[in-house]
N, C-alpha and C positions, 0 to 999 in steps of 0.2 A: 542906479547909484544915487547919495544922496547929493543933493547942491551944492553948489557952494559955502553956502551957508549952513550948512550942514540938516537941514531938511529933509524927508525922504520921499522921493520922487513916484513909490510904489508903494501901497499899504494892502496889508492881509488883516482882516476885522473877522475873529474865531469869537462868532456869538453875532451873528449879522444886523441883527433887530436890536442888538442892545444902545440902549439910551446914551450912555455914555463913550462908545465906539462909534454911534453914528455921529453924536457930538464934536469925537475927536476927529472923526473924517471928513467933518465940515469945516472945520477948524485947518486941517494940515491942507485941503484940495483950494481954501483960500489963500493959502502962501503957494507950494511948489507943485502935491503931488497932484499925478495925472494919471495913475493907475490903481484902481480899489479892486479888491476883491471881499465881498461879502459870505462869508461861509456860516452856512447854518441849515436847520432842518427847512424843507419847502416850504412855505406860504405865500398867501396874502400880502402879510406883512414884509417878509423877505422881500418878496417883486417890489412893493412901496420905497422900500427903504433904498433902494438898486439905481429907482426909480426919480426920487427926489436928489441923491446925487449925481446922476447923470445927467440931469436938467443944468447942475453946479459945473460943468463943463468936463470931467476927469469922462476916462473909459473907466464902466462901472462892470464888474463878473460877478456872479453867485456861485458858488457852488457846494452841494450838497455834505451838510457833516452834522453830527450826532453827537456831543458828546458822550453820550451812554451808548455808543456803539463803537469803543475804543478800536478792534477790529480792522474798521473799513477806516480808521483815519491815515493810514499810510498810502493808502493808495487814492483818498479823496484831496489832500492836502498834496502827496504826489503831484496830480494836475495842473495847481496853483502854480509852486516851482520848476513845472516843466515848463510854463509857458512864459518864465524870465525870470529874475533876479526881483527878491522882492526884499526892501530897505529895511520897513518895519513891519511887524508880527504884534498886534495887539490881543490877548488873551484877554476877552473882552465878556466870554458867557458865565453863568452860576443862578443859582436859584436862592430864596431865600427860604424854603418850607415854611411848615407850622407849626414849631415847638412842639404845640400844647396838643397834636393828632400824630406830630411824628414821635413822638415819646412811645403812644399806646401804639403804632403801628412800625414797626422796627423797617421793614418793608420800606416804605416810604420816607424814615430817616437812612437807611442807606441811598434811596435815590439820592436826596441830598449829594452825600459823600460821593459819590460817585461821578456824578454831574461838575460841582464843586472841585474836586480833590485829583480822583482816579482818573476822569477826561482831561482834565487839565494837564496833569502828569503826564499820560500818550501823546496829546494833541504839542504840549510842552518839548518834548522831547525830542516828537518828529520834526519840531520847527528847526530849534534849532541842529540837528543834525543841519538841514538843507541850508540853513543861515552860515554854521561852518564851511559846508559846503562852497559855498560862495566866496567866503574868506570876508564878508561884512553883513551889515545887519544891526539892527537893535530886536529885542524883545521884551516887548512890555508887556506885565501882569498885575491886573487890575486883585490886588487883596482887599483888604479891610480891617480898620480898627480892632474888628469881632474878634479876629483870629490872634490879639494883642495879651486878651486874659478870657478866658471861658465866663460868662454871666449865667446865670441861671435861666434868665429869662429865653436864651439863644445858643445856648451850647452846642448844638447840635449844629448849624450854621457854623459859630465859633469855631469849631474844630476842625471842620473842611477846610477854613480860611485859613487855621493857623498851620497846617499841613503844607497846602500851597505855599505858602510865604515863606516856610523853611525849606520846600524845594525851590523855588524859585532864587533864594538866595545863592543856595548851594549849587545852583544849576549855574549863576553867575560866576560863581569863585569857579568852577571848573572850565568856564568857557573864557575864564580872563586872560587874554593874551595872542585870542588866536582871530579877533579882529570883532568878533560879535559882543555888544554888549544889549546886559539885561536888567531892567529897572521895574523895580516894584514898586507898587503905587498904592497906598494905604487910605481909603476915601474914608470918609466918616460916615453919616446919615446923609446919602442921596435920596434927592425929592425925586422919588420915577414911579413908574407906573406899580414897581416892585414892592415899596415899600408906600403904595397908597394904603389909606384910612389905618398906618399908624401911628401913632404919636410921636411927635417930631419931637427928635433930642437936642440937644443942645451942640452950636456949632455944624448944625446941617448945611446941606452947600448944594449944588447944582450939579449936573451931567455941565455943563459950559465952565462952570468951575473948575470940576476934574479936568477938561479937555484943555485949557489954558493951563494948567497944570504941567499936564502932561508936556507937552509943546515946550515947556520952560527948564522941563526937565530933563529932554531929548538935547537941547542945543548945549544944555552944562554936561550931557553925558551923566546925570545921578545915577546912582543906585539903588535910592530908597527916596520917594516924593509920599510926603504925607498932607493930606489934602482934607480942612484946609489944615494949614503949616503950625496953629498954634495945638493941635490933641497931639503935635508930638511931647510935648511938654505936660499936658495933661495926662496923657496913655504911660509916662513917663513914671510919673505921681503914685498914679491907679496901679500899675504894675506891684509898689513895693508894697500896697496897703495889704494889715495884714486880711488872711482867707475870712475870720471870722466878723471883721469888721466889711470888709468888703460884698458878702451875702446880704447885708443891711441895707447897703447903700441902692439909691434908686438909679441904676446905672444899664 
């Protein structure tokens, strides 16, 4: 259950090595929580990440999940939920591909989608099932500006995120009332290892950014945290310009 202060005492991080999940799990195990679970494909880097939080003092778990193997997520995520009550649910994994390879290879833009969109959506689903289950819970799902209007430059990205963000929405208005709540978190250009050697846009922000974010987000209970807070007003703008003006612009 969460704190008193409304904190939560257990975290599930869906995408274990992500920059901005481990951020957040550094961030929540320094105020309350004391139980992590990292779910993601085996590695290296999985056992590190497991690793340098359990050093932070929480009981740290891993356990094995795929997004592109929607399948085994009910019964890998099962586990997690068998073994207690878990507060928050961070949808934490996606890929960014390569526009300009995943165009000429269709293949490879549906990994994208898939990874992004279609895992999200099982993995989403199954949570919060077990989240209702429990009768509490938050669930957060990390989107992105991208999925705000389709660019050229990322379209394909774009649209996996803009997918997510209207399920995730609509997965909120269905679960309002029954104790779980679900907050979407719209980052801008994060600096990670994801989006090295490319050209930093404007308004970029940190994995520590998002994660103080997030945290600020969870204790007012949001809906929708945009990170940082002023491309709401800019994403605002860019939405209404028109299509033909908008191909122009270096966005």
């Amino acid at each position: 259950m969460k704190d008193a202060f409304g904190m939560p005492q257990s975290l599930l991080v869906l995408g274990g090595t992500s920059e901005i999940g481990l951020a957040t799990a550094r961030r929540l195990v320094a105020r309350r929580t004391r139980t992590v679970w990292l779910a993601g494909r085996p590695s290296a880097a999985l056992d590190a990440a497991a690793a340098e939080l359990r050093a932070l003092g929480p009981d740290v778990h891993t356990v094995a999940f795929d997004a592109l193997d929607p399948a085994a997520h009910e019964v890998a995520l099962g586990k997690v939920f068998a073994e207690g009550d878990i507060d928050l649910v961070l949808l934490a994994f996606g890929v960014l591909g390569d526009q300009v390879h995943d165009e000429k290879e269709p293949l490879a833009a549906v990994r994208v989608a898939g990874t992004n969109y279609t895992g999200a959506v099982s993995a989403g689903l199954i949570c919060a099932k077990a989240l209702q289950t429990q009768g509490h819970g938050s669930l957060v799902v990390l989107s992105s500006v991208a999925g705000e209007r389709a660019r050229r430059g990322n379209f394909i990205y774009g649209s996996s995120k803009a997918g997510l963000d209207a399920f995730a929405q609509g997965l909120g208005d269905a679960l309002h009332g029954t104790g779980v709540h679900v907050m979407v978190v719209r980052p801008g250009f994060v600096r990670t290892r994801m989006t090295a050697g490319l050209p930093e846009a404007p308004l970029a922000t940190t994995p520590e950014a998002v994660a103080l974010a997030i945290e600020a987000g969870l204790r007012r209970r949001a809906e929708l945290v945009w990170v940082p807070g002023a491309l709401r007003m800019v994403m605002s703008a860019l939405r209404h310009v028109p299509r033909a003006v908008f191909r122009r612009l270096p966005v």
